[in-house]
C-alpha positions in Angstrom: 33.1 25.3 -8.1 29.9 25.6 -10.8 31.7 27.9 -13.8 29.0 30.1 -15.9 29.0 30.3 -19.6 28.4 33.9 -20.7 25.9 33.8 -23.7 28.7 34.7 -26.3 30.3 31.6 -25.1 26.9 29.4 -25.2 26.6 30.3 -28.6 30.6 29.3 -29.5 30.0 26.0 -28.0 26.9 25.3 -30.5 28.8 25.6 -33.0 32.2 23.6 -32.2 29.6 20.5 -30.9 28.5 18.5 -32.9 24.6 18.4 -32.6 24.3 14.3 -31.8 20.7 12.0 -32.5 20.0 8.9 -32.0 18.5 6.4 -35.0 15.1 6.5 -34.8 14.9 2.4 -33.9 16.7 3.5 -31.3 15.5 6.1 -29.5 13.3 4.7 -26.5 9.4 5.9 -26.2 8.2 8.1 -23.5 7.0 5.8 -20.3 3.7 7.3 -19.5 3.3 8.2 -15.5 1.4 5.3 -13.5 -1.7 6.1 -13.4 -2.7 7.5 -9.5 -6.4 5.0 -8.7 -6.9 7.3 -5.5 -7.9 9.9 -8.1 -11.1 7.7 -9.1 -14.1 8.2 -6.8 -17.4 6.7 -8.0 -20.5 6.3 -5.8 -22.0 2.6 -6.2 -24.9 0.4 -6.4 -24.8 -0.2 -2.9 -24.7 2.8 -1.7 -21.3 3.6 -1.0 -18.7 5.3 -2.2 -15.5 3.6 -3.7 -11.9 4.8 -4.2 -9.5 3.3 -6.8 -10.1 0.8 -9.4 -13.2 -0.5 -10.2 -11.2 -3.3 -11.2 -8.6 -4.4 -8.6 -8.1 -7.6 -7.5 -8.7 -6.7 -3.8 -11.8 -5.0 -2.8 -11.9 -3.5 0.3 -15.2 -2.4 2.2 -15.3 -0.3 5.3 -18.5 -0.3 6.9 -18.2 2.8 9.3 -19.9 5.7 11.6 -18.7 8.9 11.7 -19.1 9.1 15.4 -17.3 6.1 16.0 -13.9 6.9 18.1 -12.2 3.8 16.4 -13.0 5.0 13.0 -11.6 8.2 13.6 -8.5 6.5 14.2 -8.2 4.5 11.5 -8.7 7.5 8.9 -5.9 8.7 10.9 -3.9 5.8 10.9 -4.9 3.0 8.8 -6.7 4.7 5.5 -3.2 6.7 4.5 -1.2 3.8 3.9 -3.8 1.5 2.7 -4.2 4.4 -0.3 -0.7 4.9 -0.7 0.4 1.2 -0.7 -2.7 -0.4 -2.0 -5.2 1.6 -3.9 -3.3 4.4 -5.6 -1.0 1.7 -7.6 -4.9 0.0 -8.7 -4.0 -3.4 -6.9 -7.1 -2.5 -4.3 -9.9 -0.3 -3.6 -11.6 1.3 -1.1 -15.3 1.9 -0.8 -16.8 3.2 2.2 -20.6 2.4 3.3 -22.4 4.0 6.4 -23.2 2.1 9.3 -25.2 4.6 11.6 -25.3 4.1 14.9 -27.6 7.0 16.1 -29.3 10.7 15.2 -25.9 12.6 15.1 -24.2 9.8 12.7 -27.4 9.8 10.6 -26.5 14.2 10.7 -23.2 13.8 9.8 -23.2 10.9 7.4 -26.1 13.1 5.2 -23.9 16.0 5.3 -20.9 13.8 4.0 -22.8 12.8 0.8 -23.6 15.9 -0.4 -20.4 16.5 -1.4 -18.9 16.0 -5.0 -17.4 12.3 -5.9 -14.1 13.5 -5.7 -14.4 15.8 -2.3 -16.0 12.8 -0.4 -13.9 11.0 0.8 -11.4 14.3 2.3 -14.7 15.2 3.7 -15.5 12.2 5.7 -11.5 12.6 7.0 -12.0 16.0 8.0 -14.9 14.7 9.5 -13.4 12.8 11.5 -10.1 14.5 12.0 -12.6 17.0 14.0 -14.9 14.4 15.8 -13.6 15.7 19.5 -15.2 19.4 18.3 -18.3 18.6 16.8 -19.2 15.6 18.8 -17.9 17.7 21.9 -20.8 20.6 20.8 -23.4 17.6 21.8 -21.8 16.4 24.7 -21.9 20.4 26.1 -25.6 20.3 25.5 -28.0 19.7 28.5 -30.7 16.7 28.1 -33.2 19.1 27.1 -30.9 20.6 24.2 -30.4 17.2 23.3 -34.2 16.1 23.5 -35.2 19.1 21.3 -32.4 18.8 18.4 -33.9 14.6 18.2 -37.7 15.3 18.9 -38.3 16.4 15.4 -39.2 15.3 12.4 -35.7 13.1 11.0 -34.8 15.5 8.4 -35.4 18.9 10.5 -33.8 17.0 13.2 -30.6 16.2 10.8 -30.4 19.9 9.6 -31.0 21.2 13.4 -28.1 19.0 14.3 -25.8 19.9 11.4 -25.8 23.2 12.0 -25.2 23.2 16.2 -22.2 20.9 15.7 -20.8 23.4 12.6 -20.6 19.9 10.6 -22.0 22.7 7.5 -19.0 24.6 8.0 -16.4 21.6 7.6 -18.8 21.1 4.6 -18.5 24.3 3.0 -14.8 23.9 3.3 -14.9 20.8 0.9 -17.2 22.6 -1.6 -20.3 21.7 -0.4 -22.6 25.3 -0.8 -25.6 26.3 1.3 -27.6 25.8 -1.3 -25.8 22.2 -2.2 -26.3 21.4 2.2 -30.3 22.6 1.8 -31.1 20.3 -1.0 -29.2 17.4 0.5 -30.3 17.5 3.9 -33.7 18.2 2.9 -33.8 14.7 0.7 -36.2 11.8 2.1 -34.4 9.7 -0.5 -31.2 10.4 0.5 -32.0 9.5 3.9 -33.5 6.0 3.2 -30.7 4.9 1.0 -28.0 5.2 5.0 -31.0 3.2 6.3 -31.0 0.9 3.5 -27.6 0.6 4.0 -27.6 0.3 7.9 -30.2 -2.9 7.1 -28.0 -4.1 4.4 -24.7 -4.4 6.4 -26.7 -5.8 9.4 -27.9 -8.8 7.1 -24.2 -9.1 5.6 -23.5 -9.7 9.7 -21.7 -6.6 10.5 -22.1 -5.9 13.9 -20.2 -2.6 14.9 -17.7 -0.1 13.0 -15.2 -0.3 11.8 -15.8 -3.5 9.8 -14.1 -4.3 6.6 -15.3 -6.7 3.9 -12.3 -8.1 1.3 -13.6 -9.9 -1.6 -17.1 -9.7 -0.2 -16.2 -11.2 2.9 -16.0 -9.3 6.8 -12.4 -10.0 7.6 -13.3 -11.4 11.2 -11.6 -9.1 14.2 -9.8 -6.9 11.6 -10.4 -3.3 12.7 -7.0 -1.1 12.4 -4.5 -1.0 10.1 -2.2 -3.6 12.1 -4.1 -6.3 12.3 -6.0 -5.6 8.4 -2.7 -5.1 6.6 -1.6 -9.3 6.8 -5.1 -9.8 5.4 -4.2 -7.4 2.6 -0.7 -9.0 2.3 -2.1 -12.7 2.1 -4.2 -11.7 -0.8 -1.1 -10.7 -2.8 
């Protein structure tokens, strides 16, 4: 049974103990907490955005489209242990580059970058944790619908789109404003640098998503988390 000590008593005790200290060699220093990587998000040269250390041994590279079915799953599956058990501990990062594969990737990937460093990448999982829904919107659509959200001009087409599949709302959930989603999705620039990245990963020999690079090399057939994790391991 857990006894109390009445304050009376508390007091009594302070003064029978003797108050005990350790030398000062001897007292051990404060180990600071490891330091969490998955905190670090930078956008980068190429294009992408990376997670983690800018210095880790292992760089990782996921080339990957937003309507992809198999990237869904492996931010699902795959990215949560490859943070927890590579990138937060700094021994790899994590950088994700676009590979579009048609008008309502090109929608959603603009809308994913116009968040802030540190919101991207739990954008681009909510993104995909809600791919049935928003992809499901276009599916709905008749050919016409369709035809008329694509027959436009590509940035009117990218904000027509982005707003019939609600991708502005996931946004706005992930601090991206109206105003923020305007200026983004209204950006030429911002749109050539996914196509400059679609034409970059094509000459690097990627052919569909998800692809991974390690070191600055595709890792073959790897494309979930069982079959990428003993290419992670053998780099250890």
């Amino acid at each position: 049974m857990r006894t109390r000590l009445l304050p009376g008593a508390l007091a009594a005790v302070a003064l029978i103990l003797p108050v005990a200290s350790a030398p000062a060699q001897q007292r051990r220093p404060a180990v600071p907490a490891a330091r969490d990587w998955s905190r670090t998000v930078a956008p980068t040269a190429e294009g992408g955005f990376r997670m983690g250390n800018p210095d880790a041994p292992v760089k990782i590279v996921e080339y990957l489209s937003l309507t992809c079915p198999h990237c869904a799953h492996f931010a699902e599956q795959g990215a949560p242990r490859l943070i927890r058990d590579y990138v937060r501990s700094g021994r790899a990062s994590l950088e994700y580059r676009n590979f579009v594969l048609n008008a309502y990737d090109v929608a959603a990937t603009m809308i994913s970058r116009c968040a802030a460093p540190e919101n991207y990448f739990a954008l681009n999982h909510a993104i995909f944790a809600s791919q049935s829904q928003w992809v499901g919107r276009i599916q709905s659509m008749s050919a016409e619908q369709r035809r008329q959200l694509q027959d436009q001009p590509p940035l009117t087409s990218v904000q027509r789109i982005v707003a019939a599949t609600g991708l502005d709302a996931i946004a706005a959930r992930h601090g991206v404003t109206p105003a923020r989603a305007r200026a983004c999705l209204s950006s030429q620039a911002g749109l050539d640098r996914i196509m400059a990245m679609l034409q970059a990963g094509e000459r690097a020999g990627v052919q569909g998503t998800p692809s991974f690079a390690i070191n600055g090399r595709l890792a073959g057939n790897a494309s979930d988390w069982a079959s990428l994790e003993p290419l992670l391991r053998a780099t250890q």
